[in-house]
TIPALUM-357886 format. One record per residue (C-alpha): residue number from 1; x, y, z. Coordinates in pm, 1 decimal. Example, Ala and Ser with C-alpha at 12.3 -4.5 7.8 and 13.67 -1.06 7.14 Angstrom:
  seq         u         v         w
    1    1230.0    -450.0     780.0
    2    1367.0    -106.0     714.0
This chain:
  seq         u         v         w
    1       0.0       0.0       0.0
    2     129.9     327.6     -76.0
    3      74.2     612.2     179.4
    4      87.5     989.1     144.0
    5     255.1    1216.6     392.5
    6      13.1    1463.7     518.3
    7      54.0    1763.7     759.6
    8    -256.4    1986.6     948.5
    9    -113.7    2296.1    1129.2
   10    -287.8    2505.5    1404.6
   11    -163.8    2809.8    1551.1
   12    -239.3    2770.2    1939.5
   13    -105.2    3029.3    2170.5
   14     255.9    3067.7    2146.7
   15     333.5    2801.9    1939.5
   16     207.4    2585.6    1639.1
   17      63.9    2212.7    1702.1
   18     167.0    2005.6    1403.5
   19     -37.3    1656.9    1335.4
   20     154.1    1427.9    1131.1
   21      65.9    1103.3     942.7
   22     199.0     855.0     666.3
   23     573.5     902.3     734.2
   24     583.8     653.2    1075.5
   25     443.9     323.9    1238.1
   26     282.8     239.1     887.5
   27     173.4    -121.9     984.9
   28     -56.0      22.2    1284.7
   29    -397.5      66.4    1237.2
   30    -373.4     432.2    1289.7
   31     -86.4     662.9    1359.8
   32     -10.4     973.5    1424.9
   33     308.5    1232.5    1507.4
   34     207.7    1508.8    1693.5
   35     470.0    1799.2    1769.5
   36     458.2    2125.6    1979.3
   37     795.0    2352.2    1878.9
   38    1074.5    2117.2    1999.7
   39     840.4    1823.9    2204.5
   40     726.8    1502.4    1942.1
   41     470.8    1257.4    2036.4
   42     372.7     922.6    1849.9
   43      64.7     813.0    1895.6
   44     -46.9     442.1    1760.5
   45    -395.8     252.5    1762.9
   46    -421.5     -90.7    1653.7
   47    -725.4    -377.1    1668.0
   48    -726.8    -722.3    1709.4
   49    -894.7    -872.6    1415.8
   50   -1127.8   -1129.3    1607.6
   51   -1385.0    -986.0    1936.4
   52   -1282.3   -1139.6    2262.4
   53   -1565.4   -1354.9    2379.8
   54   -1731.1   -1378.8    2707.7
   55   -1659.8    -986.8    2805.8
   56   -1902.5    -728.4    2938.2
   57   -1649.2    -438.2    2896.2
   58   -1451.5    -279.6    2667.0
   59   -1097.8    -427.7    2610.9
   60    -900.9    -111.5    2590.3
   61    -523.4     -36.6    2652.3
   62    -331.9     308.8    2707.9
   63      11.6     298.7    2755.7
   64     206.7     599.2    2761.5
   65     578.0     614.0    2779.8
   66     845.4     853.3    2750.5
   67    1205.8     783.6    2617.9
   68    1518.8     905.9    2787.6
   69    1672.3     952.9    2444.0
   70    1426.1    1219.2    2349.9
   71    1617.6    1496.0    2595.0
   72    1905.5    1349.4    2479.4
   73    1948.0    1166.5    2850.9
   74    2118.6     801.8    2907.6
   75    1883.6     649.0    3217.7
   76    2058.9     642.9    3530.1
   77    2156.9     308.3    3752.8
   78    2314.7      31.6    3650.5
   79    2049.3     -76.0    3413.5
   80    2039.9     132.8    3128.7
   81    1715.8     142.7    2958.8
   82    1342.5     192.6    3035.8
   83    1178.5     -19.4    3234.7
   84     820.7     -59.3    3396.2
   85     602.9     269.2    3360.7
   86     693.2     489.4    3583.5
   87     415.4     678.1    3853.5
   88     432.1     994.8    3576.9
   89     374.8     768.5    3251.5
   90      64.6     582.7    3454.0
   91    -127.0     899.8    3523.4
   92     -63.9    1019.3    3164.5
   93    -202.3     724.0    3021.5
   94    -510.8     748.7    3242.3
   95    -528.1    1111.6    3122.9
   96    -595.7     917.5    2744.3
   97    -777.4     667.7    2859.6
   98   -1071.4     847.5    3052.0
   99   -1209.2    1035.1    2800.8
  100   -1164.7     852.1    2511.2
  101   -1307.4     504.6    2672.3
  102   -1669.4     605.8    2679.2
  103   -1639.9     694.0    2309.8
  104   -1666.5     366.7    2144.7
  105   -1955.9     154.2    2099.0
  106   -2155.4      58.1    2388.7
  107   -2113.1    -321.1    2336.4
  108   -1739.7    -325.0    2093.5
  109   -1540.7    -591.8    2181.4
  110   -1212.6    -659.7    2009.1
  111    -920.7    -578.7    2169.3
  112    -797.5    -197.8    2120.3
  113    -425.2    -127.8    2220.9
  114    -291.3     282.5    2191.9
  115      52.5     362.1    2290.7
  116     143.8     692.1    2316.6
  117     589.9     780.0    2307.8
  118     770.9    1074.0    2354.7
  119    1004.2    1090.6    2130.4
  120    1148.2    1417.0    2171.7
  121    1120.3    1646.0    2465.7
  122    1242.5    1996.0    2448.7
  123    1210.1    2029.6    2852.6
  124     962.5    2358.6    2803.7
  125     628.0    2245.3    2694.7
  126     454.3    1908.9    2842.8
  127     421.7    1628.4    2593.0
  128     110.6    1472.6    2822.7
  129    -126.0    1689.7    2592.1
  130     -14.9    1596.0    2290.8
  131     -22.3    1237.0    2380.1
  132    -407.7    1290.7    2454.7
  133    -430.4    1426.2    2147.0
  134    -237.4    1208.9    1914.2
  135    -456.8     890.5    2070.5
  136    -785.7    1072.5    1930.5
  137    -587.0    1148.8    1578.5
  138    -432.7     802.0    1554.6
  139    -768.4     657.1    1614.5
  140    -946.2     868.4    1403.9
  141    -730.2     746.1    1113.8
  142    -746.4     373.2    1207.0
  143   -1058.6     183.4    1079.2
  144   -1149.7     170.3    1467.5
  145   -1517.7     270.3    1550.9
  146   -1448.0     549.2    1759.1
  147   -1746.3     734.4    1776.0
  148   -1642.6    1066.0    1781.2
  149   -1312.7    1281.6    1806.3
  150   -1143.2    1496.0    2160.4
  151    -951.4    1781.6    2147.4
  152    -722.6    1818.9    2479.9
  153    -579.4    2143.7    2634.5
  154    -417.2    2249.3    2893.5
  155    -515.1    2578.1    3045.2
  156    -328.1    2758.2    3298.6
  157    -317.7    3132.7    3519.6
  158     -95.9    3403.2    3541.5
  159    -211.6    3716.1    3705.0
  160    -552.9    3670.4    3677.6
  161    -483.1    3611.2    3294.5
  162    -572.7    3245.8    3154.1
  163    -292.4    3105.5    2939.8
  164    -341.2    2813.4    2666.1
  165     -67.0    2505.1    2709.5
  166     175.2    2698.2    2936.0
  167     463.1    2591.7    3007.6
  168     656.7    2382.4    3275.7
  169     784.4    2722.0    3440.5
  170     420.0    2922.1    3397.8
  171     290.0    2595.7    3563.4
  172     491.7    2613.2    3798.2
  173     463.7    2974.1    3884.0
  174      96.4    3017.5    3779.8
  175    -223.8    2959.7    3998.8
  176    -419.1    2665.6    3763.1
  177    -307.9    2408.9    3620.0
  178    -621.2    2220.6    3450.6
  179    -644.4    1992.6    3143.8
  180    -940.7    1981.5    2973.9
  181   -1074.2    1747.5    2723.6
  182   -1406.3    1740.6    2493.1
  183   -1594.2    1648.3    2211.2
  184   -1766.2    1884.8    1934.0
  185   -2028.8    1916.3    2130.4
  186   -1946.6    1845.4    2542.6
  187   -1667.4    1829.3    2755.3
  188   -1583.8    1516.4    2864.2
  189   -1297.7    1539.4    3088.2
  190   -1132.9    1776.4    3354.8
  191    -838.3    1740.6    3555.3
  192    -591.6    1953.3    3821.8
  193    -470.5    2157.4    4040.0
  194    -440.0    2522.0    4186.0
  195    -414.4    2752.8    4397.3
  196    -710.2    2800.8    4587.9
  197    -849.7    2939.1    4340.8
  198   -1258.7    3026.9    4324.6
  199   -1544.2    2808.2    4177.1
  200   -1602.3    3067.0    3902.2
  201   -1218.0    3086.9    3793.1
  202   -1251.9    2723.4    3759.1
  203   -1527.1    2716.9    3520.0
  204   -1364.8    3024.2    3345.1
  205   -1119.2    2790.8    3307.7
  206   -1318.6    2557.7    3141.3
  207   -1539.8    2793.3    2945.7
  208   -1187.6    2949.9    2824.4
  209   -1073.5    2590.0    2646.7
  210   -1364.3    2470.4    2453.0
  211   -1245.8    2730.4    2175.6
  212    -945.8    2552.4    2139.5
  213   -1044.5    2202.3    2195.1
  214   -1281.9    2272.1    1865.2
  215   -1018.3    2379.5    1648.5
  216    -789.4    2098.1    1764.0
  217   -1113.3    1850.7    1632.2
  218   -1111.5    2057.5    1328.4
  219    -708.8    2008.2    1240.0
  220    -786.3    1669.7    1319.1
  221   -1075.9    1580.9    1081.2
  222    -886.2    1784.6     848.8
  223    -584.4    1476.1     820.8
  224    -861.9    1255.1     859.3
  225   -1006.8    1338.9     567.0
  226    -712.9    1343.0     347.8
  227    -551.4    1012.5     509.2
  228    -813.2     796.9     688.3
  229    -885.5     475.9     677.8
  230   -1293.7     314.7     554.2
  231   -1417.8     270.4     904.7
  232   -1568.7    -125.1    1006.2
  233   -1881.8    -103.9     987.9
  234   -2038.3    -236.2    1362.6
  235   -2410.5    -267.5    1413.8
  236   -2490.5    -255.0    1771.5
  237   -2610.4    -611.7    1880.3
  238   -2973.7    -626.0    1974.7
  239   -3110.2    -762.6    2272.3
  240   -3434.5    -961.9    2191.2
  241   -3723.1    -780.8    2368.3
  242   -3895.3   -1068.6    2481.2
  243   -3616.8   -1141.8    2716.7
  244   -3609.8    -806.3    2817.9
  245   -3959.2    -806.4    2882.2
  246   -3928.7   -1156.7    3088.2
  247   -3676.3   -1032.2    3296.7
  248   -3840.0    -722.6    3336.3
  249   -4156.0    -905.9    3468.7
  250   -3954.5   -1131.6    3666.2
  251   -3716.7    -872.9    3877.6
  252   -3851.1    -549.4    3867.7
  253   -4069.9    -517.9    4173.5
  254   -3782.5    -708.0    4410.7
  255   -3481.9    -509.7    4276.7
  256   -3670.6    -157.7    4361.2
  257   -3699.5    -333.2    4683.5
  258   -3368.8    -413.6    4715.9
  259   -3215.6    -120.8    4567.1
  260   -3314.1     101.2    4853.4
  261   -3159.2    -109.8    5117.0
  262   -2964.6     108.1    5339.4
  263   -2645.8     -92.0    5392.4
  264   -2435.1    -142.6    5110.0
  265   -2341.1    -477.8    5161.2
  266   -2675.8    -661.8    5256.0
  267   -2839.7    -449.1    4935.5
  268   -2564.5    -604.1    4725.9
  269   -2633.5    -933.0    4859.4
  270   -2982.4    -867.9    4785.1
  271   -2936.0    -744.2    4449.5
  272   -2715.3   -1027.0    4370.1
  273   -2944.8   -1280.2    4502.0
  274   -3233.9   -1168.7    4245.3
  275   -2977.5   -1129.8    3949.7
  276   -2832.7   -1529.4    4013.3
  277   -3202.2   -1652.4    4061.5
  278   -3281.8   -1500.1    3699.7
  279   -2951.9   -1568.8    3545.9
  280   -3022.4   -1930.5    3642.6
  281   -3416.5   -1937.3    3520.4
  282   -3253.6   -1788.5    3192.5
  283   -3026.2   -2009.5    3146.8
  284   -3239.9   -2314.0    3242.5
  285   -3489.7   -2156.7    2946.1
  286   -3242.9   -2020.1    2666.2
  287   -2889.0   -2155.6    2745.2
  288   -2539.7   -2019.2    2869.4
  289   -2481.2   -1759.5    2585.6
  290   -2796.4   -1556.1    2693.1
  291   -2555.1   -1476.9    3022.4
  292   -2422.4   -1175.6    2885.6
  293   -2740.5   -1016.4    2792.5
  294   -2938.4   -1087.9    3091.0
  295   -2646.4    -960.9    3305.5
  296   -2679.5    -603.1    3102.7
  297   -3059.8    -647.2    3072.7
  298   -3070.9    -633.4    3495.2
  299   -2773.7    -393.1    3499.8
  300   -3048.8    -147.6    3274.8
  301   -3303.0    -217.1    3505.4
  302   -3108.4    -150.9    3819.6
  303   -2982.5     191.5    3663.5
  304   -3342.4     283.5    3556.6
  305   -3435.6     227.6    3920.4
  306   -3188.6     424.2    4096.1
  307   -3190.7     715.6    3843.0
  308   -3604.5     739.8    3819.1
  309   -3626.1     771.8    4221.5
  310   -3359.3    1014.4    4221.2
  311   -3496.6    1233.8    3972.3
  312   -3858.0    1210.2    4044.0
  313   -3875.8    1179.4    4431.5
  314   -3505.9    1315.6    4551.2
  315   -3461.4     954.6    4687.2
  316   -3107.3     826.9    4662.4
  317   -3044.3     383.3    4735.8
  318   -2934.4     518.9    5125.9
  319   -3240.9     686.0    5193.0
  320   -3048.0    1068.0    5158.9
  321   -3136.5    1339.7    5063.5
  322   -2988.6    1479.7    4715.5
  323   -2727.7    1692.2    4929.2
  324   -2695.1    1569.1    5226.7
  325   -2343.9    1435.6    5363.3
  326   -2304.5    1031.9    5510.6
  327   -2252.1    1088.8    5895.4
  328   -1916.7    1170.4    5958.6
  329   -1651.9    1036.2    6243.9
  330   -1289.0    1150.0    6325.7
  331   -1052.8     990.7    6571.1
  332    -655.0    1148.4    6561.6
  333    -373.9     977.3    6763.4
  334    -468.4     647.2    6693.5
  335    -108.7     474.7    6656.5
  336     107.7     516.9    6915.4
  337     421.9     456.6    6727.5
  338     386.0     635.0    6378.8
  339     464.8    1016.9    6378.1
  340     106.4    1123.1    6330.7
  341    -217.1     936.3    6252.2
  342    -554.8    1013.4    6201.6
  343    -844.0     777.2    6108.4
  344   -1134.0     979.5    5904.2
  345   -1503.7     759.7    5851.0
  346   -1755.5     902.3    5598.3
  347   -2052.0     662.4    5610.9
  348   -1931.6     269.9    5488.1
  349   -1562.5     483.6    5346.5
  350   -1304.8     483.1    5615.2
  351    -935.5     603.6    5521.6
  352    -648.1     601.5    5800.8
  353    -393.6     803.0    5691.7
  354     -22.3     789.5    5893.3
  355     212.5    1087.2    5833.6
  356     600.2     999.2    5859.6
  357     866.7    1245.4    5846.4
  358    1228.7    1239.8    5759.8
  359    1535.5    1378.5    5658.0
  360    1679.2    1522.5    5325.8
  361    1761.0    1200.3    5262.0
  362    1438.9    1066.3    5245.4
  363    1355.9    1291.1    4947.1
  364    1201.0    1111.8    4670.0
  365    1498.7    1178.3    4358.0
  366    1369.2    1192.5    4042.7
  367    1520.2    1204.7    3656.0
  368    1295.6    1201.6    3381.8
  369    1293.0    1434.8    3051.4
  370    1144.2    1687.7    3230.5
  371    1488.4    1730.3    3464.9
  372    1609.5    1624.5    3772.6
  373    1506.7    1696.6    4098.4
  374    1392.7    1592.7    4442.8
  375    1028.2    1587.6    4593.9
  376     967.1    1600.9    4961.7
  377     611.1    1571.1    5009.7
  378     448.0    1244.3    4902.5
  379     107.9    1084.7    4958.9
  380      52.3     703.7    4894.9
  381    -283.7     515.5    4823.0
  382    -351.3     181.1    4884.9
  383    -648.2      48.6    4837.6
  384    -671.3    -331.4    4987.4
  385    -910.4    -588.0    4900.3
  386   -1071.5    -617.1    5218.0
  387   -1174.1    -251.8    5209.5
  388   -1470.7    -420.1    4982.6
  389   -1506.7    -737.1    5116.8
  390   -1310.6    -917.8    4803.7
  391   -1054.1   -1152.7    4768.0
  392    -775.2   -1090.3    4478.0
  393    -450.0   -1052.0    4407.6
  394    -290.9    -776.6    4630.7
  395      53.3    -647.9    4580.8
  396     214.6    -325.4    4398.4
  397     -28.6     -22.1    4358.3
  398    -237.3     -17.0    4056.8
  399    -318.3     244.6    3820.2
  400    -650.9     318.7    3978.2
  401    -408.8     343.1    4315.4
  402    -131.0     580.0    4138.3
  403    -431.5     777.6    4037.6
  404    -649.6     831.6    4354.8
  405    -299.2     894.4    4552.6
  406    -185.1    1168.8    4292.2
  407    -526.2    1329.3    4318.8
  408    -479.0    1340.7    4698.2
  409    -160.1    1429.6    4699.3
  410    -232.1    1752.2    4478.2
  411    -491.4    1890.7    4704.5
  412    -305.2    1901.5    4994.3
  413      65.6    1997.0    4846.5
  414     -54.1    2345.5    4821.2
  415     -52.1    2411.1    5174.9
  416     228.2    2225.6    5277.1
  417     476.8    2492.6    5409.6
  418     803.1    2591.8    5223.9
  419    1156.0    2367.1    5276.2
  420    1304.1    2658.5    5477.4
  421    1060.4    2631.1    5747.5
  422     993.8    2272.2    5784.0
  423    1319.2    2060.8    5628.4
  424    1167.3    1766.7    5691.8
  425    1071.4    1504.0    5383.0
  426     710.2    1392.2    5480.2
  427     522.6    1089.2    5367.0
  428     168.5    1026.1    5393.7
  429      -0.1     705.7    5305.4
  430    -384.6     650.8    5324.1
  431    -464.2     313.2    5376.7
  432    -852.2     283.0    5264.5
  433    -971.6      19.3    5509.4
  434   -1411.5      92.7    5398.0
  435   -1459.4     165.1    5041.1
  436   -1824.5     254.9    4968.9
  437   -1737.6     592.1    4695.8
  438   -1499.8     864.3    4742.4
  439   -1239.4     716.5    4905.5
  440    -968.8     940.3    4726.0
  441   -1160.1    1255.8    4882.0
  442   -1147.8    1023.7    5236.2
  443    -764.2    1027.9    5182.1
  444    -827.8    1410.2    5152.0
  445    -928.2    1458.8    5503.3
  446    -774.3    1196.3    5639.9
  447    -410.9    1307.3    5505.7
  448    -455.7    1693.3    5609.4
  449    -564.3    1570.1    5988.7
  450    -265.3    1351.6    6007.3
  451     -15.4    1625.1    5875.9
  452    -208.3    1811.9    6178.1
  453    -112.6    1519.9    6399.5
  454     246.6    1535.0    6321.7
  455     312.3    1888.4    6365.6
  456     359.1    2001.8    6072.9
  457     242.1    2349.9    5988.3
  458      15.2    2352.7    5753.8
  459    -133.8    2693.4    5622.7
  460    -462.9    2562.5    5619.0
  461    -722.5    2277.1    5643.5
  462    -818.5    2069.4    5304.0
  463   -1126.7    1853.5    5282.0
  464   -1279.2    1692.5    4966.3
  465   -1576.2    1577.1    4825.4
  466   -1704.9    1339.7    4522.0
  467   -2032.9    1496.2    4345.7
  468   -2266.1    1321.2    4129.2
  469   -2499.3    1422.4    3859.7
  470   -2819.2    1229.8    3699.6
  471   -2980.0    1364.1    3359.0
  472   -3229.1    1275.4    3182.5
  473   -3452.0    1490.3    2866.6
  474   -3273.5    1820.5    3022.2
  475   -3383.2    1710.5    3325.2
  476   -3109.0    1690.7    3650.9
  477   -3038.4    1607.8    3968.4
  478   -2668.0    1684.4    4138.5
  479   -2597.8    1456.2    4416.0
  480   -2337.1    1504.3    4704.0
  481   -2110.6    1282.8    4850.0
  482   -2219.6     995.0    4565.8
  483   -2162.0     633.6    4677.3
  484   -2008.4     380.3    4445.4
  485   -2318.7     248.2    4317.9
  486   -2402.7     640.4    4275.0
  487   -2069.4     688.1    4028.9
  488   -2161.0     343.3    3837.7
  489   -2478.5     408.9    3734.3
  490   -2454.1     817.7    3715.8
  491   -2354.0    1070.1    3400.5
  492   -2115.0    1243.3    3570.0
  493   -1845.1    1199.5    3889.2
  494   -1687.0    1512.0    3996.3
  495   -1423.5    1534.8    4301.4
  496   -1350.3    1877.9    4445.6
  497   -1153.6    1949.5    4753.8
  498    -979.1    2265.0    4863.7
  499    -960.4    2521.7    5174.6
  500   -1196.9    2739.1    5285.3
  501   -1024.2    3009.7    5063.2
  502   -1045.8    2786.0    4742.3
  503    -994.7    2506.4    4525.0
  504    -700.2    2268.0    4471.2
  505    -747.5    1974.5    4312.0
  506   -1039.3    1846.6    4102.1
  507   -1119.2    1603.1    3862.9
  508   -1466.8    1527.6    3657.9
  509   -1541.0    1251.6    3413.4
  510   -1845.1    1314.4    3220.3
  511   -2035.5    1008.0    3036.0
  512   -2298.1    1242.1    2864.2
  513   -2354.4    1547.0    2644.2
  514   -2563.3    1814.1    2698.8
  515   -2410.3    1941.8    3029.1
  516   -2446.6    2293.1    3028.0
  517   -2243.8    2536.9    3215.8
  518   -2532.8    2633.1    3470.4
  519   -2564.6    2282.8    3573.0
  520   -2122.6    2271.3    3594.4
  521   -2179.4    2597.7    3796.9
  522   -2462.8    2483.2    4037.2
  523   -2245.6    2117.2    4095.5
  524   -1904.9    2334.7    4157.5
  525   -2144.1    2528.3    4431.7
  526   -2307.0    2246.9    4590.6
  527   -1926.3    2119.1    4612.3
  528   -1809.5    2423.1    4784.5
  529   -2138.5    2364.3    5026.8
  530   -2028.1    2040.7    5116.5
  531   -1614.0    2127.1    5161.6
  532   -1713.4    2334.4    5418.3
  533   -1943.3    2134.8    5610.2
  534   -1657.9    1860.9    5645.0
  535   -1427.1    2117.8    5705.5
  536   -1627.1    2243.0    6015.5
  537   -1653.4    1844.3    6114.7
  538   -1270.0    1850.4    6092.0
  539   -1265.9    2151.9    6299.7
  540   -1445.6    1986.5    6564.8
  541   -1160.8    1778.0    6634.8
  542    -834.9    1953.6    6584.2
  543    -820.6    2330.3    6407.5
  544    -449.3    2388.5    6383.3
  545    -119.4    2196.4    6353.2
  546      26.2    2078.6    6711.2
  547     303.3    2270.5    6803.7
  548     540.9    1993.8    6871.3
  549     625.4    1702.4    6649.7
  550     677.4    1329.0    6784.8
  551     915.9    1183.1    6986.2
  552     975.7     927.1    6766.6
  553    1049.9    1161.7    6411.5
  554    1424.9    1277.6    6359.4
  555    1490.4    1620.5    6540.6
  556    1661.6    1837.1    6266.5
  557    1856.0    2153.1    6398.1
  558    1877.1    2439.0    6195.2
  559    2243.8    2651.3    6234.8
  560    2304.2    2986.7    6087.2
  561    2694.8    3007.4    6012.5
  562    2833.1    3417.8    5987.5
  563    2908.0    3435.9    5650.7
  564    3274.6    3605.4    5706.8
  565    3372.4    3279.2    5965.6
């Protein structure tokens, strides 16, 4: 086959974004170069040519990686090449993945692989967004049913000024750092951090990228049309509406029974008990390859039940109202040997969170293409299987753990105080021992109380929440402090946490369209509601750092030398 080079330019800010195609990775089903001045991307999609059977999800992989050799760097240690992803390369590739997952067809099934590489790295502007980007190109040009295209930004704040794809140092000095990723008609995706900034700078933030998110689209269909492949052609499988209909009759009136049993483990069992009985009588009737069908078929039904009470009597499966909070409980000082420990309970979601501290040496070193440098504030997630009553395999964190502890991590960072005041390295790790939704936000609250533990001085308290949204024919109901069953079967989970001052870390994956920016507004309000209530729940139980740190951490002494001795 032969295949044309083609080129799309966009102006965006202070640079041009170049899309590339036809010169590399040939053999792919789609592939794309992507370049931003001096930083290259190449992004690849291929297929596997037969459906995997006996799946109820969408086999999709993102990796992400990025090559020493594109800043010109030799890898460090003894072993001198890449190796597994690192923490950085993980969240990237969830970047990718979240909003172009709910893209494809509902009920796809063959195996989809994209792998993003930088390939060259000028150490000035971020390659994560052109890795985003590329994925939606390369796909676009494969003959992959992706349903539509995203354009991703990355928006960022100067003195009150919004800047398009800033760079490491405006990051760095600036007071936003969001990405933002969307469709022609919706945005999809938001993640980041700041500076305590305000609800509405947040949404300006938002409102200020959709202009360039649609141009991106528009560069993209451009090489699309000029270079892409005949699509397959995939007819959504039908579901025979008798055995709807049968199920319907046969579950309906005992699942709306049991979805509105308080505790989350005997309505599970509940739920679980109706869906086997059916399953079996199915099976019995029709045979084992109706399994699928009737497991999405009472999936539906459970959805419809949860959604129609919420929206038409304010009833959510716990028997809350649409904003109120799960009863909260704080105990501090629980370990007597850690440096600082606090143990934070929000209905069935319980995070302890232990604060260590040590010396320079402790400092996490890092080398990538960004730089080198050191880090000395971390926060760890772990998320065991017992904190849902499971039993798997349980060993190094996963990407949903890398994730949630990144998320936590960036909320709280912003009011850790400066090196020159507190030289210690500190460590938290939130060990989610409950897990019934927002546990991530849990780590939130549970991490700032046992910084406050530890004594170290913190400018200020940080508390988080997860939101939830249900919409339906324009109309909506936003739901605070969602539980998991809540994020499963909702349009939209949102997790906000920040100070009393402001925000500092958020993060929103939307399934839907048609979320307008008074609904964004009233959910970022509701949020700000809720931060504050826990906050005053925090208060309740310790308002300020302790003035003393443990007996057991490292004492550091601080020693001015004269500068003329």
């Amino acid at each position: 086959m032969n295949f044309k080079e083609e080129k799309v330019e966009l102006k965006i800010g202070d640079g041009t974004l170049v899309f590339e195609t036809g010169k590399i990775a040939k053999q792919a089903n789609g592939s794309a170069v992507v370049k931003f001045e001096g930083t290259v991307v190449l992004a690849t999609a291929c297929v596997s040519k037969n459906e995997a059977k006996g799946l109820d999800y969408l086999p999709l992989t993102v990796n992400y990686y990025e090559k020493y050799y594109a800043a010109g760097k030799i890898p460090g240690g003894f072993i001198k090449r890449e190796g597994k992803p690192r923490d950085k390369e993980i969240l990237v590739a969830r970047l990718i993945d979240r909003p172009i997952r709910p893209l494809f067809p509902k009920r796809y099934r063959k195996e989809i692989q994209i792998i993003a590489t930088t390939i060259s790295a000028d150490q000035i502007h971020p390659p994560d967004i052109l890795a985003m980007n590329g994925a939606s190109l390369a796909l676009g040009l494969s003959n992959i049913p992706l349903q539509k295209l995203i354009g991703a930004v990355r928006v960022g704040m100067m003195n009150g000024e919004y800047l398009i794809n800033p760079t490491y140092t405006q990051i760095e000095e600036g007071d936003l750092d969001l990405v933002v990723a969307g469709t022609e008609d919706a945005i999809v995706m938001v993640e980041g951090g700041a500076r305590e900034v305000s609800e509405e700078v947040l949404l300006g933030g938002i409102e200020f990228a959709k202009e360039y998110i649609d141009q991106i689209i528009a560069a993209q269909k451009q090489l699309i049309e000029r270079a892409g492949k005949e699509k397959e052609v995939f007819v959504e499988p039908e579901i025979d509406p008798e055995l709807k209909k049968e199920i319907r009759d046969m579950a309906y009136d005992r699942l709306k029974e049991a979805c509105f049993i308080k505790g989350k483990q005997a309505r599970q069992e509940k739920i679980d008990e109706i869906r086997e009985e059916v399953l079996r009588l199915m099976i019995e009737k029709y045979g084992e390859e109706v399994t699928l069908d009737v497991n999405e078929v009472f999936e539906d039904l459970e959805r419809e039940i949860i959604r129609k009470a919420i929206l038409e009597e304010g009833r959510r499966a716990d028997g809350r109202g649409l904003k109120d909070i799960r009863p909260i409980s704080i105990e501090i000082n629980i370990l007597p040997r850690t440096h600082g420990s606090a143990l934070f309970t929000r209905g069935e979601t319980q995070s302890l969170a232990i604060t260590s501290l040590g010396t320079v040496t402790d400092e996490q070193r890092y080398d990538d293409i960004e730089g080198e440098g050191t880090k000395s504030f971390m926060l760890h997630y772990n998320f065991p299987p017992f904190s849902v009553g499971e039993v798997r395999n349980y060993g190094a964190p996963g990407r949903r753990e890398i994730g949630h502890g990144h998320l936590a991590e960036r909320a709280i960072e912003v009011v850790m105080p400066p090196k020159e005041e507190f030289p210690y390295t500190v460590r938290v790790v939130s060990e989610i021992t409950e897990s019934n939704g927002s546990s991530s936000m849990a780590s939130v609250c549970s991490g700032t109380l046992s910084l406050m533990t530890a004594g170290v001085p913190i400018r200020d308290s940080v508390a988080g929440v997860a939101m939830g949204l249900v919409y339906e024919n324009g109309k909506y109901a936003i739901l605070t402090d969602i539980l998991g069953l809540e994020d499963h079967l909702g349009d939209k989970d949102f997790k906000v946490a920040g100070t009393r001052k402001g925000i500092t870390a958020f993060q929103m994956d939307i399934k839907i369209s048609g979320i307008s920016t008074q609904i964004m507004k009233e959910a970022l309000e509701q949020a700000k509601d809720a931060r504050l209530y826990v906050l005053d729940k925090m208060a309740e139980v310790i308002k300020e750092p302790v003035d003393r740190i443990s007996a057991y951490a490292p004492k550091i002494l601080t020693v001015k030398v004269e500068p003329d001795k």
